[in-house]
N, C-alpha and C positions, 0 to 999 in steps of 0.2 A: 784635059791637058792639050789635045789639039786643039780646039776651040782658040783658047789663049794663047800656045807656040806656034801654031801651025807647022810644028816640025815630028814628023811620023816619025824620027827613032826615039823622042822620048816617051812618043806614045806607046812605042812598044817595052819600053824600058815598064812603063808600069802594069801593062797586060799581064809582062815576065813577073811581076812580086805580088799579083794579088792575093787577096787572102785564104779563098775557095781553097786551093790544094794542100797548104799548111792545116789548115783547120780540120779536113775533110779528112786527114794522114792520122794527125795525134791524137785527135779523140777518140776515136774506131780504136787503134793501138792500144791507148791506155786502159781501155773497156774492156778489150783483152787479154791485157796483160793483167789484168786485177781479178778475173775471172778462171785465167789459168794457174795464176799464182792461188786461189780459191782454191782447189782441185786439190793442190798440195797437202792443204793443210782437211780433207776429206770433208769437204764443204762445195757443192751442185749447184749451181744458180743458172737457170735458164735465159737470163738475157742481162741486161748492163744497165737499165733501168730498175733492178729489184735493187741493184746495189746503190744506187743514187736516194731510193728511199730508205735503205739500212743506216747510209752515212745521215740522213736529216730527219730520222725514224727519236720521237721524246717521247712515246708509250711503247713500251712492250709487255705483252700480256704472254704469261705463262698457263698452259695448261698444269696438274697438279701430276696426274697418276703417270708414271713413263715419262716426263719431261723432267719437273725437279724432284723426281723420287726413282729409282730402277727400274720401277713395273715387273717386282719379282716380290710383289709382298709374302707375307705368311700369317699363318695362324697365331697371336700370340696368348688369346687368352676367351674363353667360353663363359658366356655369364646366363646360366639358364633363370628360369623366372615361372613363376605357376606353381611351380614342386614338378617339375618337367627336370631328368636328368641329362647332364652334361651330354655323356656319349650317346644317347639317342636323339638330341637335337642337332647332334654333327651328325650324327648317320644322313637323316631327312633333309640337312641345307646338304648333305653332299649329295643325296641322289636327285634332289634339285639341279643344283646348282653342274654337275656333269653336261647337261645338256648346253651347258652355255659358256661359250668360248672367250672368256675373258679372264685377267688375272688376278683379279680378287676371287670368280669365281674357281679358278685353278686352286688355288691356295687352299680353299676349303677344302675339296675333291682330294687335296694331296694330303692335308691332314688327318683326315680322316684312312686312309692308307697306310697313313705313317704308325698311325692307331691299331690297324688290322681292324676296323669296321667296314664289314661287307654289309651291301643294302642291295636286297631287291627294288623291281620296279613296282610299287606298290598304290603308285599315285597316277591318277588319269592324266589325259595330255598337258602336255605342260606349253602356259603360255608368255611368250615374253615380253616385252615392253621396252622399249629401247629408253636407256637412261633412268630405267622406276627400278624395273627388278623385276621377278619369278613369281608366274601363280600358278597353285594347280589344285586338283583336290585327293585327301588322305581320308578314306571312312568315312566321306561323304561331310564332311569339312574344309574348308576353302585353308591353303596352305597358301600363305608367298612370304618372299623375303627380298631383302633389298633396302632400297636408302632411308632415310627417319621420311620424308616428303612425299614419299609412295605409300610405304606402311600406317603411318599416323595421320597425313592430311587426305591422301586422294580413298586409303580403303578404309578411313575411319576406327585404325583399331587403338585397345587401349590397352594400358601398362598393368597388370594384377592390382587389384585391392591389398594395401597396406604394402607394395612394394615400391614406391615411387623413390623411395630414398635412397633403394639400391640403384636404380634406373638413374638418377641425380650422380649417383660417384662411380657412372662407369666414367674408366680411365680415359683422360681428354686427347692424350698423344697418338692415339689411335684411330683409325678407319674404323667405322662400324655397320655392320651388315645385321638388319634385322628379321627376325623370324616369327612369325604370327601364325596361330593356328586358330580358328575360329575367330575370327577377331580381335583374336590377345593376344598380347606378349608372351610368344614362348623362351625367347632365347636370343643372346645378344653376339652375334661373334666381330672379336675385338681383332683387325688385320692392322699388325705391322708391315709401313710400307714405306722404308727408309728414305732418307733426304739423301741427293748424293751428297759426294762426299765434297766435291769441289763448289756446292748447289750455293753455297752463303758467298763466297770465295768470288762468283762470278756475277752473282746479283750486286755486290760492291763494286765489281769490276767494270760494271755495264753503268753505273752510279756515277762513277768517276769520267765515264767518257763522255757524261752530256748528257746521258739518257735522264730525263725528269720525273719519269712517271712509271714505276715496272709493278704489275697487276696479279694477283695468281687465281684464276679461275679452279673450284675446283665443287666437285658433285657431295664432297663431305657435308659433315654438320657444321653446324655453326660455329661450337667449341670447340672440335676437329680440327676445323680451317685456321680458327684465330691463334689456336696454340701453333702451329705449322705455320703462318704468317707472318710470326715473333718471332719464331725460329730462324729462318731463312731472310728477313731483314724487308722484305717488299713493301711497297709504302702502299698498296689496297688489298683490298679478298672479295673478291664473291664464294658465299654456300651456297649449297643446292642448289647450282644453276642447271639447266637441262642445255641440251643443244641450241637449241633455239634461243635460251638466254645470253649462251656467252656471244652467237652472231649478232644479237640485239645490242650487247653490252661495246662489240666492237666499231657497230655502226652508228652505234650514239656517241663516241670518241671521235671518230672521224668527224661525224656531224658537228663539232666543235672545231674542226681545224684541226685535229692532230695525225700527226703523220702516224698507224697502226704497224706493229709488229706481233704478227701474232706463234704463236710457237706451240708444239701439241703435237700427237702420237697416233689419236684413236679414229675410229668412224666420228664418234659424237663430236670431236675436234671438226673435222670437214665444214662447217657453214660459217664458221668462224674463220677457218681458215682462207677460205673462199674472199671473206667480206671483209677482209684486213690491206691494208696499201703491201703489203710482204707477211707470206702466209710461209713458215720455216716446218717444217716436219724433219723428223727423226727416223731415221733410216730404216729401222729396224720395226716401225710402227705400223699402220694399218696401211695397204697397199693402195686405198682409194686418198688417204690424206697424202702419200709420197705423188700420189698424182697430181691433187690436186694445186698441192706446195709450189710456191715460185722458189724456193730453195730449199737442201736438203743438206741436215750436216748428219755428221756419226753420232752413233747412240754413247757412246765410249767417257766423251768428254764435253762438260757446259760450255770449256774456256773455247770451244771453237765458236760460240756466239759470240765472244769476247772479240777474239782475232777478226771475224766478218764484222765488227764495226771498226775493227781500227783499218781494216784494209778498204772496207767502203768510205771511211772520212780520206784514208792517204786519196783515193782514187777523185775525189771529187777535189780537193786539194792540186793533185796533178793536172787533171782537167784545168780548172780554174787556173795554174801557173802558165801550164799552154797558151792557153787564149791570151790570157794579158802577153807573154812575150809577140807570140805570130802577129797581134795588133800593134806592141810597138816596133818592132823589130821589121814589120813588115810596111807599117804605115812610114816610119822613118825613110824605109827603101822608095816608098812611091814619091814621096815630098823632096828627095836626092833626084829621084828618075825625072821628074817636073820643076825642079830646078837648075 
């Protein structure tokens, strides 16, 4: 502008409107203000970039156990096998399963209490396996229990002679925890582990705002997941995926261009969560996943994923009206200041 007038007050005229201090004001602000209004609704986000990927996030992968189900499952139903009875194959998954701090394994330990069956320590050390399940030995017998992928592919065991039929109509709507003693099938326990109650409500919700693609990772079976899948409305499933799968499952999405959102409660959750563009945990869920999370909502309610996309799309919305005005509003003031 000096160049062409050679008169230094309109030069100063445009120094006075450039764009640097409008832009540098509203955006910081609005990042803030979408972040604190986040708080409100008991929703954590560590910086203003996790919200930028919520608002342009078209995968979101749910975990299955504590995300869209309570993680307060229970016992609902004991299917022994062998000529093995009921109460004594709950005694043995419960003095298993006691050792191990999780909520499926809870629910066994409490049912059995609920029963009044008391169990000694009867069985050598007990080993555990992150994401398979329990092994130990009974009278010199290899005991473990845990998922169908541990039990039947990795230890090789098999279902009784002439029982497969029973094994075929265990119930589909349930979690199933297996029990193997010598390499058989002793016993099947069947854990209800409820869908919340908002869990359909918000998968629709998250549908309706753009999202294309919502996923549900879970350690079930195969006919576990798919009935629970149909249930809840999700347009994919993984079974038996172990830790390492669903981080795999994450990074091959990405590796296509999609923007990840991943969601989840547990340790096993952590590699996924890690390797997601926005890794969300549950407040109340394992203390190294609340760490690891770029965001944290309450355990209480799903619709608060709902509300952090509508408050990530307003936020980038605002952003975006910013800019456009400070460029006209500001550009029009420098082409006045130079004319």
């Amino acid at each position: 502008t000096y160049l062409l007038t050679r008169d230094v007050t309109k030069m100063l005229a445009v120094l006075m409107v450039d764009f640097s201090c409008a832009l540098k004001l509203a955006i910081p602000v609005a990042v803030l203000s979408a972040m604190r209004e986040s708080s409100g609704y008991h929703i954590s986000v560590k910086g203003g970039r996790f919200l930028e990927a919520v608002a342009g996030a078209d995968t979101i992968v749910f975990d299955k156990t504590g995300t869209l189900t309570y993680a307060t499952p229970k016992v609902a139903q004991i299917v022994p096998f062998g000529g093995h009875r009921e109460a004594d194959m709950l005694r043995l998954a419960a003095c298993l399963e006691e050792h191990y701090p999780h909520s499926m394994a809870n629910a066994v330990v409490e049912e059995a209490k609920r029963r009044g069956l008391r169990h000694e320590e009867y069985h050598s050390k007990v080993e555990y396996l992150v994401a398979h399940g329990i092994a130990s030995t009974v009278d010199g017998r290899r005991v473990i229990i845990g998922s169908a992928h541990f039990v039947f592919e990795d230890e090789g065991c098999t279902v009784p002679p002439g029982e497969q039929d029973a094994f075929d109509a265990l119930p589909k709507q349930y979690s199933h925890l297996y029990l193997a003693v010598g390499g058989v099938l002793a016993a099947v326990i069947c854990i209800s582990d409820p869908l919340r109650v908002e869990a359909v409500d918000a998968v629709a919700a998250l549908h309706d705002l753009g999202v294309g693609k919502i996923v549900m990772l879970t350690g079930d079976s195969e006919r576990t997941a798919a009935a629970i899948a149909a249930q809840v409305g999700v347009d994919e499933y993984r079974a038996e995926v172990l830790p390492e799968d669903k981080a795999r499952f994450v990074q091959a999405e990405r590796a296509q261009g999609r923007t990840v959102v991943m969601i989840g409660d547990g340790i096993n959750d952590s590699p996924a969560l890690s390797a997601a563009n926005v890794g969300i945990a549950i407040s109340d869920g394992a203390a190294i996943a609340r760490e690891i999370a770029d965001i944290t909502i309450a355990a209480n309610d799903l619709f608060e994923l709902v509300q952090l996309r509508r408050l990530s799309v307003a936020l980038m919305n605002r952003i975006q009206s910013n800019y456009r005005f400070v460029i006209g509003f500001n550009g029009g003031l420098i082409a006045l200041g130079a004319l």
